[in-house]
PASEBA-1860 file (N, C-alpha, C; in nm, 3 decimals):
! residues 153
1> XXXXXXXX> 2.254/5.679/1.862/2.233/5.614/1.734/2.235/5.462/1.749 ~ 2.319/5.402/1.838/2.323/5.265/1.859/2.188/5.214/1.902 ~ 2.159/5.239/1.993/2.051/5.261/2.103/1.914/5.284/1.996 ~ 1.930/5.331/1.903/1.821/5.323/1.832/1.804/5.209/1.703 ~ 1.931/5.184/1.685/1.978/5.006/1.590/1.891/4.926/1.664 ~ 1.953/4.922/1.782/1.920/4.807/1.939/1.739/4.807/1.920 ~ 1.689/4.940/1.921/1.557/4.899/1.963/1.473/4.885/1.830 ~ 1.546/4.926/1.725/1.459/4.893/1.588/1.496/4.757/1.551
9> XXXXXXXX> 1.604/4.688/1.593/1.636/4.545/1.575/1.526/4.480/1.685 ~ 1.493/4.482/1.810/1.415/4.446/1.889/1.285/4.423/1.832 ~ 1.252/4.556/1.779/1.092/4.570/1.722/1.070/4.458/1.597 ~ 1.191/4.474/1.507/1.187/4.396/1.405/1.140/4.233/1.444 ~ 1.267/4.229/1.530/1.219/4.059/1.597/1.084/4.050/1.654 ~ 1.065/4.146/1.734/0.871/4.121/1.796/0.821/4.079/1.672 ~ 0.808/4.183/1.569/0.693/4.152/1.493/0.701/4.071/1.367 ~ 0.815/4.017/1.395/0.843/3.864/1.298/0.807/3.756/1.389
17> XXXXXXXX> 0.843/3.775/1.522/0.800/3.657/1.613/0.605/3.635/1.591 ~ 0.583/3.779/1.587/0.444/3.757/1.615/0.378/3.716/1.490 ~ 0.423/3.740/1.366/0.393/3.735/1.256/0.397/3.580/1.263 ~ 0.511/3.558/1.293/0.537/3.400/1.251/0.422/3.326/1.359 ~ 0.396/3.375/1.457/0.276/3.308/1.559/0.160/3.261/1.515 ~ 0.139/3.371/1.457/0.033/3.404/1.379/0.018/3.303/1.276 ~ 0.095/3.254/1.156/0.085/3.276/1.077/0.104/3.092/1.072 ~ 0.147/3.060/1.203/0.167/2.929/1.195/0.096/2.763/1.139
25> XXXXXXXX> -0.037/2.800/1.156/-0.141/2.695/1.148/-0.150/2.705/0.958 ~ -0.100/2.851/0.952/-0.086/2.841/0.737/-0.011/2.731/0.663 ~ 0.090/2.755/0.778/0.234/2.692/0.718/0.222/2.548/0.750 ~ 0.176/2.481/0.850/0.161/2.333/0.889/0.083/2.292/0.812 ~ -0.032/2.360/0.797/-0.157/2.312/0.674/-0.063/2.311/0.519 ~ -0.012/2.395/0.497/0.030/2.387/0.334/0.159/2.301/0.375 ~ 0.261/2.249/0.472/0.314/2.126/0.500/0.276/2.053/0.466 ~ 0.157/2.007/0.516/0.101/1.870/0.542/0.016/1.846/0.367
33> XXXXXXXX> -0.007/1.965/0.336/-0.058/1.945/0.239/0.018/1.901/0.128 ~ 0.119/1.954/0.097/0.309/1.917/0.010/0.332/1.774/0.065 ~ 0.293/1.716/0.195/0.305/1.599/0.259/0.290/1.516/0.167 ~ 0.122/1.497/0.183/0.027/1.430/0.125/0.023/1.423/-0.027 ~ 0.068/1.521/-0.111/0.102/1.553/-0.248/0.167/1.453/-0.266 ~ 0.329/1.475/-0.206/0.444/1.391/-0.276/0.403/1.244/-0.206 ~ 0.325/1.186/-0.091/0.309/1.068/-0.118/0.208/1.019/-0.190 ~ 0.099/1.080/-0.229/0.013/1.035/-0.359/0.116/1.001/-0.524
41> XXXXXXXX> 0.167/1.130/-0.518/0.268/1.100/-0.645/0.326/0.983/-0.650 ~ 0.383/0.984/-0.523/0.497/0.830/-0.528/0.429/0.687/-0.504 ~ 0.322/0.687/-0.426/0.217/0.564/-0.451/0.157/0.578/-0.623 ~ 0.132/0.734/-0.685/0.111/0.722/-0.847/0.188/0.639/-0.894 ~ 0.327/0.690/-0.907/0.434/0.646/-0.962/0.488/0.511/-0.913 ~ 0.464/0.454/-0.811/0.475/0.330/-0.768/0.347/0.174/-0.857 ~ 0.258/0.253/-0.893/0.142/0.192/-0.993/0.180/0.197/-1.110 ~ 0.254/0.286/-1.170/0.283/0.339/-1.318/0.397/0.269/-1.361
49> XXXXXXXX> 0.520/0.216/-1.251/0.646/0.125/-1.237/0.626/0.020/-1.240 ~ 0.513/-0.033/-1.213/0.513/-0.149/-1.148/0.491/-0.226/-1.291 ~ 0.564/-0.370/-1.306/0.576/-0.483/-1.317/0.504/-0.619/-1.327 ~ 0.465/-0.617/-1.203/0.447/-0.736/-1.141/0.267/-0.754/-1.141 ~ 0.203/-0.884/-1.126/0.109/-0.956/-1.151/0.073/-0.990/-1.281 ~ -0.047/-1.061/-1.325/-0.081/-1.132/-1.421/-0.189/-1.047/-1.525 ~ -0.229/-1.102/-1.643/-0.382/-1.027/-1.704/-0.467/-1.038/-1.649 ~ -0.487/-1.152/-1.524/-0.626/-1.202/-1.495/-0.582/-1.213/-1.322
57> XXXXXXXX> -0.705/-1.242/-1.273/-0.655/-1.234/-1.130/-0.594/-1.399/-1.096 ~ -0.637/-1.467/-1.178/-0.598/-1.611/-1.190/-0.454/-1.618/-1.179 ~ -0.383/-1.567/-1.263/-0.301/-1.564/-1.315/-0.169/-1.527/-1.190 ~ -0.297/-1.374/-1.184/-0.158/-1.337/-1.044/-0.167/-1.406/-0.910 ~ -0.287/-1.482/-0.878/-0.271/-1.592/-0.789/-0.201/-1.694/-0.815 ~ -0.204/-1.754/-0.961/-0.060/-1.866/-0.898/0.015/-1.838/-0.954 ~ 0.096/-1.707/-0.968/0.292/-1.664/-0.978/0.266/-1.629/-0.810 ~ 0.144/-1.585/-0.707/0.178/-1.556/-0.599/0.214/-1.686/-0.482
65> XXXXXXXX> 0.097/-1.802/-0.561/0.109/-1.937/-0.494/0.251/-1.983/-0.524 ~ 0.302/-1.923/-0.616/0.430/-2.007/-0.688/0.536/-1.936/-0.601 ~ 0.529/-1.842/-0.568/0.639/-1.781/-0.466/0.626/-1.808/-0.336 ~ 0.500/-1.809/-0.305/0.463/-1.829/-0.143/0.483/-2.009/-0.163 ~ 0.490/-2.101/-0.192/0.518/-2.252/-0.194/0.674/-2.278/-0.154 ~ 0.755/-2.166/-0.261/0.928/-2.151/-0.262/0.955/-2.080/-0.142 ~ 0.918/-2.006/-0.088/0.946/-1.888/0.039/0.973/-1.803/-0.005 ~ 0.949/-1.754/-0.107/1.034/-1.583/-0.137/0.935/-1.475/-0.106
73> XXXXXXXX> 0.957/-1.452/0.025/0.833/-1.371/0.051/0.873/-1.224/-0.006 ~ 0.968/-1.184/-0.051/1.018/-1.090/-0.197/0.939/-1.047/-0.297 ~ 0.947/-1.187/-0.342/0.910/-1.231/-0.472/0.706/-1.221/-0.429 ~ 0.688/-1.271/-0.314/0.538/-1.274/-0.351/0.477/-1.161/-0.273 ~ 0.561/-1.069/-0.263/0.447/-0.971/-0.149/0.480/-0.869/-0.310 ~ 0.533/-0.899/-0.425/0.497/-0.784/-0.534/0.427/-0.792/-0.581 ~ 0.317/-0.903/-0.583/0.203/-0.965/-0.643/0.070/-0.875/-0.515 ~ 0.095/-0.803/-0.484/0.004/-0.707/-0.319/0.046/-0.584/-0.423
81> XXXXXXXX> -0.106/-0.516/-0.387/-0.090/-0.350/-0.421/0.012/-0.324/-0.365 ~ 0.109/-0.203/-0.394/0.219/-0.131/-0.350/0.190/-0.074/-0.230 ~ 0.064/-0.072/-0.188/0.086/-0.011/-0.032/0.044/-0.044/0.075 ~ 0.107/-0.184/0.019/0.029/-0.351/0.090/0.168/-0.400/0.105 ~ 0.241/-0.391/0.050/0.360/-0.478/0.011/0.431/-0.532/0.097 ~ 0.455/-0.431/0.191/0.551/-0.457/0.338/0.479/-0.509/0.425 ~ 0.357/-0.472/0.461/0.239/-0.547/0.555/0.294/-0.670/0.511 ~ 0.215/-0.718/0.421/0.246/-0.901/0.333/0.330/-0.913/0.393
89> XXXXXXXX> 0.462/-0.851/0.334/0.611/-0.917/0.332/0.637/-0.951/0.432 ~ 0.595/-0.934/0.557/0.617/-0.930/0.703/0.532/-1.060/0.739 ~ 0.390/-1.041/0.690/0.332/-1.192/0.755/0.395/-1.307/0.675 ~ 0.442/-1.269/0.527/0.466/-1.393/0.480/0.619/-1.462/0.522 ~ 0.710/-1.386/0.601/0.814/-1.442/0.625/0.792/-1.527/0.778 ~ 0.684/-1.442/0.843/0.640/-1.492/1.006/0.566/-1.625/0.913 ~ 0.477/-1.656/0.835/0.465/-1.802/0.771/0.576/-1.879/0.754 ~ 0.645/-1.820/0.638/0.768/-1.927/0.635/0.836/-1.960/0.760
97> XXXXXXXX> 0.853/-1.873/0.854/0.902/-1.932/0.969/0.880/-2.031/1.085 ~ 0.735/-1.991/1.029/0.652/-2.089/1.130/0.583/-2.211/1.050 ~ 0.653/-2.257/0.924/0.595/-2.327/0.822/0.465/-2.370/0.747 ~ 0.443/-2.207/0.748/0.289/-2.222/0.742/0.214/-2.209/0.601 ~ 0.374/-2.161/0.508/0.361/-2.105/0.379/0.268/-2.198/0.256 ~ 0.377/-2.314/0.303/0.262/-2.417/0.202/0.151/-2.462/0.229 ~ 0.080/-2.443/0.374/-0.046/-2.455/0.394/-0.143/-2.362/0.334 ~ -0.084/-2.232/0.345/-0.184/-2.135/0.309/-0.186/-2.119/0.145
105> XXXXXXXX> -0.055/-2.179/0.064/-0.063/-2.236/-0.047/-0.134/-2.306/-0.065 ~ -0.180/-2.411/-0.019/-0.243/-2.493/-0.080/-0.400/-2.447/-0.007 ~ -0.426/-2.349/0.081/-0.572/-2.328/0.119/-0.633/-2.253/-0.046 ~ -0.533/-2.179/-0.073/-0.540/-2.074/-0.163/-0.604/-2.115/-0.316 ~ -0.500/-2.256/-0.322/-0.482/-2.369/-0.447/-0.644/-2.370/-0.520 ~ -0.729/-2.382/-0.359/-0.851/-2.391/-0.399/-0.982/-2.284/-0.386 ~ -0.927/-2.205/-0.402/-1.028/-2.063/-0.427/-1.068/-2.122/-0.532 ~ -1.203/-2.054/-0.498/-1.296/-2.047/-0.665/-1.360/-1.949/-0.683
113> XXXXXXXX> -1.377/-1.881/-0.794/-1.451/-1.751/-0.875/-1.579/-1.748/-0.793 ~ -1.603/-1.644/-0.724/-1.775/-1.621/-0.663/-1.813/-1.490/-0.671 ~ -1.740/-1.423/-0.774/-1.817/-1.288/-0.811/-1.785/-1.235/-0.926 ~ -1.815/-1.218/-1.011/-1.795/-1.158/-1.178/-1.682/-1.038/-1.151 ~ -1.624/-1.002/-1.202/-1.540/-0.885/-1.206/-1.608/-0.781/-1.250 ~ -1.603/-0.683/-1.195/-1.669/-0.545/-1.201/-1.554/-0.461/-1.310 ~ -1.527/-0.336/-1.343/-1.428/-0.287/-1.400/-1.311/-0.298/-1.338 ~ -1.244/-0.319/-1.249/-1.120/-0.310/-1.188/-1.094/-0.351/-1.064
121> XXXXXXXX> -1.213/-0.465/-0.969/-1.195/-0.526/-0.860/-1.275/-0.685/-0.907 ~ -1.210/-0.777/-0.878/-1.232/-0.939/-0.830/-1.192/-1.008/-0.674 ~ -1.325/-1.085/-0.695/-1.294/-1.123/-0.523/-1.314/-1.327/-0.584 ~ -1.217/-1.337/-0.530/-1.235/-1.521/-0.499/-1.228/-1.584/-0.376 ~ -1.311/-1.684/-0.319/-1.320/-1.710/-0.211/-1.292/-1.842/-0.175 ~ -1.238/-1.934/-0.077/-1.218/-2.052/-0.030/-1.342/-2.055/0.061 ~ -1.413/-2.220/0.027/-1.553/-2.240/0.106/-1.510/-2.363/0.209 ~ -1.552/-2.364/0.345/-1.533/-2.443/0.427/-1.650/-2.505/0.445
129> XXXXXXXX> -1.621/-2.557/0.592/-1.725/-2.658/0.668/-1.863/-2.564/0.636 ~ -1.973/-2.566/0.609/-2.108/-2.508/0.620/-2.147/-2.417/0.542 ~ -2.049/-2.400/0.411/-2.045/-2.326/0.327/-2.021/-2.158/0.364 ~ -1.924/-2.153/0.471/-1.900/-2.036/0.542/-1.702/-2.018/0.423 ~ -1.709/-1.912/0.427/-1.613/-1.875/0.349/-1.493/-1.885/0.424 ~ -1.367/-1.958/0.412/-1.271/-1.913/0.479/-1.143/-1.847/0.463 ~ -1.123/-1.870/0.341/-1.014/-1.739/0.302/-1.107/-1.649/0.180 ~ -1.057/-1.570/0.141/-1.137/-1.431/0.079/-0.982/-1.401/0.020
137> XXXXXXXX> -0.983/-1.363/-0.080/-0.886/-1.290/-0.140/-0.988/-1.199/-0.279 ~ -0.902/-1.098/-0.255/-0.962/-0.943/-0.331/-0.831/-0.871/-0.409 ~ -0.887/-0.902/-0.516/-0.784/-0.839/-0.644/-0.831/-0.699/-0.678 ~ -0.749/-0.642/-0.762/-0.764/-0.491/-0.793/-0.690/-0.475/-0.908 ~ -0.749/-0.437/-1.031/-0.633/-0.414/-1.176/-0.579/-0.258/-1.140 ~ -0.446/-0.317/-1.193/-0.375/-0.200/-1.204/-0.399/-0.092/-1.271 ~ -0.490/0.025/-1.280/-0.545/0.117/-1.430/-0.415/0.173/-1.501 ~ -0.281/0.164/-1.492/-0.179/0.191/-1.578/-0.108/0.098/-1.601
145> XXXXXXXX> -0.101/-0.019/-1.540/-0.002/-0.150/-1.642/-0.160/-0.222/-1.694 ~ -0.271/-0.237/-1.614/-0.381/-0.316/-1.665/-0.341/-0.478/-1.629 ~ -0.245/-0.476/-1.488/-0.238/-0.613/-1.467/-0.288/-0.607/-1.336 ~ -0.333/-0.725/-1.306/-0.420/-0.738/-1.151/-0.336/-0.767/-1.050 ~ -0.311/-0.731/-0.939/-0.293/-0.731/-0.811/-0.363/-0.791/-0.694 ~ -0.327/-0.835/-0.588/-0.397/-0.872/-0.472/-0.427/-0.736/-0.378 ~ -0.477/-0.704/-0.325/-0.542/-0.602/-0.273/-0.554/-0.673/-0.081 ~ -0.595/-0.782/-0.095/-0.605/-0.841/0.056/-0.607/-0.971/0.070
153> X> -0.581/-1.035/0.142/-0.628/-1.179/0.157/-0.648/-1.239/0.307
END
């Protein structure tokens, strides 16, 4: 009777092992898929929280010039889409360190409007030597606060 526990416990495990073998590439896919879910939600919900920038893209360029002039690279990488934020935050402290903050303040100072706003993206550009563009900055409205953001620069 033991001897037959022993080998129906054995069998049991084979064919859960194999089951589970099997069955593996289901379970990583609907992982990855629950993955990808809860970080869409939380980049949602990171748009839906948010605070920070201006009505106009004007606007959220200089509260961003106004932070990047002071050093709070804090304060100005919340003025960056949310899944930009830390990228920024990182070059803008390697600026302040290397005192580069108020230069790129004041490159910025002089953007000017060179494309109409579409429904929910603006681009302003800084013009150099030969009329070659040299900084580019690209805004993006927020579609649940309806305030604009930097997107890149």
């Amino acid at each position: 009777m033991k001897k037959i526990f022993i080998i129906l416990g054995v069998i049991i495990i084979i064919i859960l092992t194999i089951f589970g073998w099997l069955t593996r590439d289901f379970w990583w896919q609907k992982y990855q898929q629950n993955k990808v879910l809860r970080e869409f939600t939380a980049l949602e919900n990171a748009y839906k929280d948010d605070t920070y920038g201006g009505a106009t893209p004007e606007e959220t360029l200089a509260l961003f010039i106004d932070a990047l002039k002071k050093g709070d690279a804090e304060l100005a990488s919340k003025y960056f889409v949310p899944e930009k934020r830390e990228e920024y935050k990182k070059a803008m402290i390697n600026w302040t360190r290397l005192g580069k903050n108020n230069d790129i303040a004041n490159q910025l100072a002089n953007v000017d409007n060179n494309k109409k706003p579409n429904s929910s993206e603006y681009q302003m550009s800084a013009v150099g030597l030969n009329n070659i563009a040299s900084l580019i900055v690209n805004f993006r409205e927020n579609e649940y606060t309806k305030k604009w953001l930097i997107e890149s620069l």
